[in-house]
Short mmCIF file of the C-alpha atoms (twelve columns), coordinates in Angstrom:
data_MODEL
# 
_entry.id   MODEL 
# 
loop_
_atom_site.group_PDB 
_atom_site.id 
_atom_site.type_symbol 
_atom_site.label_atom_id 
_atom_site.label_alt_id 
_atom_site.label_comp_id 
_atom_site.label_asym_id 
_atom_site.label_seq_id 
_atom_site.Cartn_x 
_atom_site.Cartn_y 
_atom_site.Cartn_z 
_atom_site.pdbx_PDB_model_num 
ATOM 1   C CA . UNK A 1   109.431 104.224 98.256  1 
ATOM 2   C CA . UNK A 2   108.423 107.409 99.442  1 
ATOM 3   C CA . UNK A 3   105.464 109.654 98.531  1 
ATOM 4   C CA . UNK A 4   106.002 112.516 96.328  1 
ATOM 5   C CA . UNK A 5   103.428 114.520 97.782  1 
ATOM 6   C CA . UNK A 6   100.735 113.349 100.734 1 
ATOM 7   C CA . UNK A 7   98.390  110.725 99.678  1 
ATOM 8   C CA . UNK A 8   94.965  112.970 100.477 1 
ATOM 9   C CA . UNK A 9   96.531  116.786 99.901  1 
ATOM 10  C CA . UNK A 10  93.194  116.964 97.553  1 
ATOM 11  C CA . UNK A 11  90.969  116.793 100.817 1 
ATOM 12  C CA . UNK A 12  90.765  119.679 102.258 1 
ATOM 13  C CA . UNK A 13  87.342  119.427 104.770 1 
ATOM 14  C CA . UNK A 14  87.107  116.807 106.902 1 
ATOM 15  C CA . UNK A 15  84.527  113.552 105.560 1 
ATOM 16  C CA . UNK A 16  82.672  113.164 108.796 1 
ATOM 17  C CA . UNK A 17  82.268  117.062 110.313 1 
ATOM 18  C CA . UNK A 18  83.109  119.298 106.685 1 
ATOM 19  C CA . UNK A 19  85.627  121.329 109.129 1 
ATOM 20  C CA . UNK A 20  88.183  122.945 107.345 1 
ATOM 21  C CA . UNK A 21  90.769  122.116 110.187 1 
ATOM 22  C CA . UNK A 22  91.437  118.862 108.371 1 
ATOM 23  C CA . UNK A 23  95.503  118.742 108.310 1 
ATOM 24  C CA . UNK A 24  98.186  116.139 107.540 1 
ATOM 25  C CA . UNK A 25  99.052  113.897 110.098 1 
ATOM 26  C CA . UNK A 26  102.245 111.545 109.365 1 
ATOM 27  C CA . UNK A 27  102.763 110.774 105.761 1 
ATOM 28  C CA . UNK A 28  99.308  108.587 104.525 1 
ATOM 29  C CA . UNK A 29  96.617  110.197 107.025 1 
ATOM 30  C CA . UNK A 30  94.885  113.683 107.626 1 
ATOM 31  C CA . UNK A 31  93.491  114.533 110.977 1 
ATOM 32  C CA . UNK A 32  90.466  116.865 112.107 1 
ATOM 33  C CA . UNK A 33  91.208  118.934 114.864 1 
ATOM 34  C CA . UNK A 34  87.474  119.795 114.931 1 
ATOM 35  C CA . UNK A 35  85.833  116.169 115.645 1 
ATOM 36  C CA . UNK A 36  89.137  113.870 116.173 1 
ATOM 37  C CA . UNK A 37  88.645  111.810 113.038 1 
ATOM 38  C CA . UNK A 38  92.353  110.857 111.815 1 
ATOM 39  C CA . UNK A 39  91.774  109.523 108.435 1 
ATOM 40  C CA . UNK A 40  94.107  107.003 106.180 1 
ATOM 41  C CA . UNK A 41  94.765  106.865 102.479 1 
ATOM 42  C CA . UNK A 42  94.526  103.267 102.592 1 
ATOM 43  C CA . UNK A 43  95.564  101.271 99.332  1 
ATOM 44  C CA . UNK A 44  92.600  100.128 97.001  1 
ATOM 45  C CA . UNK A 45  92.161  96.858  95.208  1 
ATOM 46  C CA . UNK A 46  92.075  96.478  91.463  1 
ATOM 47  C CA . UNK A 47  92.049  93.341  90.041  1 
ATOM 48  C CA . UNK A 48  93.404  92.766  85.745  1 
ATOM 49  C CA . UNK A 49  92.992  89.975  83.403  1 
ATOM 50  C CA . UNK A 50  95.585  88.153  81.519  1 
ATOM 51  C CA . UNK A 51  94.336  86.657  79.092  1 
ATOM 52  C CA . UNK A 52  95.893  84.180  76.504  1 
ATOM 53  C CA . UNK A 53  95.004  81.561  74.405  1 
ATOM 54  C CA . UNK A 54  96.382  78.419  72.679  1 
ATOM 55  C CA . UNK A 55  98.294  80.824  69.874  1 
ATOM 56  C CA . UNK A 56  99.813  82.802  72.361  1 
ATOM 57  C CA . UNK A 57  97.023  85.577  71.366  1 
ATOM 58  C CA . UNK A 58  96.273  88.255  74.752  1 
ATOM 59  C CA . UNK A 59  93.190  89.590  74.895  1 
ATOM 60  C CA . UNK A 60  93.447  93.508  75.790  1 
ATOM 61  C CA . UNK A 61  91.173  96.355  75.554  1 
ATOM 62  C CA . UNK A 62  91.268  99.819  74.721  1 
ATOM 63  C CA . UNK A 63  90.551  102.553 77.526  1 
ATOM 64  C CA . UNK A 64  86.944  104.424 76.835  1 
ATOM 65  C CA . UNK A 65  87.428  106.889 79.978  1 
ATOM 66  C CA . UNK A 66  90.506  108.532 81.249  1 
ATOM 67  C CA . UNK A 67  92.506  108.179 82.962  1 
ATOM 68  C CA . UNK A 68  94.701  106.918 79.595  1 
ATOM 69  C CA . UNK A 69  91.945  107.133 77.354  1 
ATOM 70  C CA . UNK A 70  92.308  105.815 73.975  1 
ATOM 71  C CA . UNK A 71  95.461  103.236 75.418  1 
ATOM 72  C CA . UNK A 72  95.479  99.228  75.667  1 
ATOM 73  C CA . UNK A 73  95.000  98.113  79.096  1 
ATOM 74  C CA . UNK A 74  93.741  94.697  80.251  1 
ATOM 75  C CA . UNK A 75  90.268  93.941  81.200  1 
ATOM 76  C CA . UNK A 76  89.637  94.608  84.879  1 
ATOM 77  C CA . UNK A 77  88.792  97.687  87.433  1 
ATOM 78  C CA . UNK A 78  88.571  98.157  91.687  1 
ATOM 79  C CA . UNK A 79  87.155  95.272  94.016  1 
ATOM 80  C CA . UNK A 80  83.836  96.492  95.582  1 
ATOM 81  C CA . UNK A 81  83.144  96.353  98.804  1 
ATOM 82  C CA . UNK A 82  82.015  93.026  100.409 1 
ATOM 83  C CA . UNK A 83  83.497  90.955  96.481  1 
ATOM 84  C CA . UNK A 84  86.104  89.100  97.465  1 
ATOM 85  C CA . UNK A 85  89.560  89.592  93.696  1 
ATOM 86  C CA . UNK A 86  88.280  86.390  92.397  1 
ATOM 87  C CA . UNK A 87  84.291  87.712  92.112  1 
ATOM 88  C CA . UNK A 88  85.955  90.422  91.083  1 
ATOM 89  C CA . UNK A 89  87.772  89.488  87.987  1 
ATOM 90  C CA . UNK A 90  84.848  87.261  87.005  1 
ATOM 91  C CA . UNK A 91  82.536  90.801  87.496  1 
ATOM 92  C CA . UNK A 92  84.814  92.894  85.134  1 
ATOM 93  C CA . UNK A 93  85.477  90.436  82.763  1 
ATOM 94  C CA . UNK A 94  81.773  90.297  81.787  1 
ATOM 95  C CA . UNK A 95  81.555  93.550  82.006  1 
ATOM 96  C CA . UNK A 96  83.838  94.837  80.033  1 
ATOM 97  C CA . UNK A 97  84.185  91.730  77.344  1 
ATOM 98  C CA . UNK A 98  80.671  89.727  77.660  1 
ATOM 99  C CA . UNK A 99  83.488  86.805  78.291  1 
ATOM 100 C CA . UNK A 100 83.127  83.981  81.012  1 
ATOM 101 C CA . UNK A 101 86.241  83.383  83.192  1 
ATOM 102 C CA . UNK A 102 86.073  79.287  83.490  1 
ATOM 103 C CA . UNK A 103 88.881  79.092  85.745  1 
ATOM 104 C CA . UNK A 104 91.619  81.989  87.126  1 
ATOM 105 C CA . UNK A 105 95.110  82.112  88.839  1 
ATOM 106 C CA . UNK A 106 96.774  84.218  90.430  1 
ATOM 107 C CA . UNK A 107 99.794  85.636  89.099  1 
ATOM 108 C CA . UNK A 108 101.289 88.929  90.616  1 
ATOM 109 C CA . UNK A 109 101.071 92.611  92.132  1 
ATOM 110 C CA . UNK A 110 101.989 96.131  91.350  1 
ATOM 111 C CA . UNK A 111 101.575 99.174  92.994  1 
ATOM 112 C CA . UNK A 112 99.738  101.736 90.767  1 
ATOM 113 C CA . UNK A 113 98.801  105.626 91.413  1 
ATOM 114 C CA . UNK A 114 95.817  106.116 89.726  1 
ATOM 115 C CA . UNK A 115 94.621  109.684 88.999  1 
ATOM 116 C CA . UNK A 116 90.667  110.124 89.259  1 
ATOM 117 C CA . UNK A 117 88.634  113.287 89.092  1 
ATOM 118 C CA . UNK A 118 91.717  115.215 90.527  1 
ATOM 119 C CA . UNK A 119 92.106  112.537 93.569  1 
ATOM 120 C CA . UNK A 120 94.935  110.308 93.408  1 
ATOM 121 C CA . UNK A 121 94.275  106.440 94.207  1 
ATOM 122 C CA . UNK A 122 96.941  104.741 95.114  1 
ATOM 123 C CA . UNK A 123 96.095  100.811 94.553  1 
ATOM 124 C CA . UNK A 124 97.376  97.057  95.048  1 
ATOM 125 C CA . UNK A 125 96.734  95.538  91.147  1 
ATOM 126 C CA . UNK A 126 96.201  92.369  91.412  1 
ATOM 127 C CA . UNK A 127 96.919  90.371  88.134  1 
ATOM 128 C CA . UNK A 128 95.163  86.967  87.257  1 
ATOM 129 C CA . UNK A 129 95.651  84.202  84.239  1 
ATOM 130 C CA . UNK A 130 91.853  83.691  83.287  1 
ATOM 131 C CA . UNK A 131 91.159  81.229  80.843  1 
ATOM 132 C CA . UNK A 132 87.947  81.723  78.527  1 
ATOM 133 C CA . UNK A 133 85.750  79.428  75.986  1 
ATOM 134 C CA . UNK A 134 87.126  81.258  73.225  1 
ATOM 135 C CA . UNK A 135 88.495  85.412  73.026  1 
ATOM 136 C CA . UNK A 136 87.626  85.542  69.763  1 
ATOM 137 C CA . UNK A 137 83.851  86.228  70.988  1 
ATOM 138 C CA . UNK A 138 84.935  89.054  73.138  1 
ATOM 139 C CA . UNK A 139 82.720  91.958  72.499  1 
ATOM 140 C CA . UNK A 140 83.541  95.852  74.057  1 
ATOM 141 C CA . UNK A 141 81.480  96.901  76.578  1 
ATOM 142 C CA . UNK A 142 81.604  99.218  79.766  1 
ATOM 143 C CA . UNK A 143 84.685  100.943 79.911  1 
ATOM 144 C CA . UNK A 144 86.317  99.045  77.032  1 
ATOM 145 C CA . UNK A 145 86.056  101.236 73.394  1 
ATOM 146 C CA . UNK A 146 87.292  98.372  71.863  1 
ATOM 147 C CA . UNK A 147 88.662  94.519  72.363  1 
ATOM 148 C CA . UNK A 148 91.999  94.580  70.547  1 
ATOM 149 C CA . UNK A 149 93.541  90.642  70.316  1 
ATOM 150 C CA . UNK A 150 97.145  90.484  69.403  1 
ATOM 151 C CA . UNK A 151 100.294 88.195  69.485  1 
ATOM 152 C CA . UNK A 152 101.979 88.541  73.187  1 
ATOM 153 C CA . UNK A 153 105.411 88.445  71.062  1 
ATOM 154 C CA . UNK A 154 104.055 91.612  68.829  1 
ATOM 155 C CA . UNK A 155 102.771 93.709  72.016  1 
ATOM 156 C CA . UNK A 156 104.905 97.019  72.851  1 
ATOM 157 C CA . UNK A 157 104.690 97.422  76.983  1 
ATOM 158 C CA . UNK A 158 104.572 101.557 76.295  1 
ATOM 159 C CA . UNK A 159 100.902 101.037 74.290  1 
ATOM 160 C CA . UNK A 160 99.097  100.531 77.943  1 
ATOM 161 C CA . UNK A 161 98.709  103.452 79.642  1 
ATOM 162 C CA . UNK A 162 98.702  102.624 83.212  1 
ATOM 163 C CA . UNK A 163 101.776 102.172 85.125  1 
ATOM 164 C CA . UNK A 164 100.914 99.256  86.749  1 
ATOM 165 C CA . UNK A 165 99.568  97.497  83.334  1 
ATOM 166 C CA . UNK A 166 102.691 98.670  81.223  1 
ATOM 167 C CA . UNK A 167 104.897 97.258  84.145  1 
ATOM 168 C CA . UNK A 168 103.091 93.327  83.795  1 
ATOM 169 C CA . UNK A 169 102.947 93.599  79.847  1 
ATOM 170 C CA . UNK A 170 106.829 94.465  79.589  1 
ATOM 171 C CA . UNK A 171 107.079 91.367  82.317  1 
ATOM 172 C CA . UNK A 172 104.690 89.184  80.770  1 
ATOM 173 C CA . UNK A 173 106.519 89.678  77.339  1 
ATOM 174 C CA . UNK A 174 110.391 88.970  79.083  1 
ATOM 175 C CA . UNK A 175 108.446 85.565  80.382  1 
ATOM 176 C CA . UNK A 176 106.290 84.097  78.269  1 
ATOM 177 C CA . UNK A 177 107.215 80.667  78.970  1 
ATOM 178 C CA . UNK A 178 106.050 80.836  82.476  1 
ATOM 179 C CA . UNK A 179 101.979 81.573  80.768  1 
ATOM 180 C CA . UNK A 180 101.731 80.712  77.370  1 
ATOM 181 C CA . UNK A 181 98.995  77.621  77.396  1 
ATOM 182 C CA . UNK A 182 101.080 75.743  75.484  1 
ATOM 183 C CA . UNK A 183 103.710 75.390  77.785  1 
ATOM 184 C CA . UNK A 184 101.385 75.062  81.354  1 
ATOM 185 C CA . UNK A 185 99.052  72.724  82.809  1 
ATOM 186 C CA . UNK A 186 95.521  73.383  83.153  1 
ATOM 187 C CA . UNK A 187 93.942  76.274  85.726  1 
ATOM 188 C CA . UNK A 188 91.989  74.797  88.152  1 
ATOM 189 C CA . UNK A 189 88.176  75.675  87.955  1 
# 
């Protein structure tokens, strides 16, 4: 797939020097004729929880900030540095629901562009089956306005807002015999 525009045309000074000699350089780096520094747009990681119980129910949440404000989108944000996905689906599921994750799997990746304060992040989302206690004692917090629980047969893909999270919903809804409970063996702790 190719880039509609360069990954870092929002940077204009270089990070290390400020020089304003900071210029493309291929199509995913910019390069600093001033102090050498070639720079990537490396890919982020973001990690998102699926979430469904017994009924078939998803837990989803509704977007506090923009980007997408106001939209579903599943609980979950970017990896920090030095946390490996797993710590970090655990990390945003707490913070955003007060839930526990008691045991995870991985399921699948997009590839996202997420706008941010007029940067553009492009990022590797990195979706997870987490299984909880009980969803019903999900409570908004952080980013989340509001913990929305709903039948994965009743969800429309075009209420999430993010790319990324409308692509796995619209999946997630074509398959739902592949992760409804029901129908799967037990995650492993």
């Amino acid at each position: 797939m190719k880039l509609k525009e360069h990954p870092l045309a929002s940077f204009a000074y270089c990070p290390r020097c400020a020089a304003h000699d900071f210029t493309p350089s291929g199509e995913r780096a910019m390069h600093c004729e001033q102090c050498g520094l070639t720079y990537y747009a490396n890919v982020a990681s973001a990690v998102a929880c699926v979430i469904i119980d017994e009924q078939g129910r998803l837990l989803s949440v509704r977007r506090a900030h923009e980007p997408a404000q106001g939209t579903l989108d599943l609980p979950g944000g970017f990896v920090d540095p030095l946390e490996t996905v797993e710590e970090a689906v655990a990390r945003e599921l707490m913070e955003e629901t007060g839930l526990e994750a008691r045991a995870m799997r991985y399921l699948m990746s997009l590839p996202n562009v997420y706008p941010y304060s007029g940067v553009t992040v492009y990022t590797s989302d990195l979706f997870f089956l987490v299984e909880v206690d009980d969803l019903d004692k999900a409570v908004a917090r952080d980013d989340a306005a509001e913990v929305v629980i709903s039948l994965l047969s009743q969800l429309r893909a075009e209420d999430f807002g993010l790319s990324s999270i409308r692509q796995a919903i619209a999946y997630l809804i074509e398959h739902q015999d592949l992760i409804l409970p029901t129908r799967r063996a037990p995650l492993e702790p």
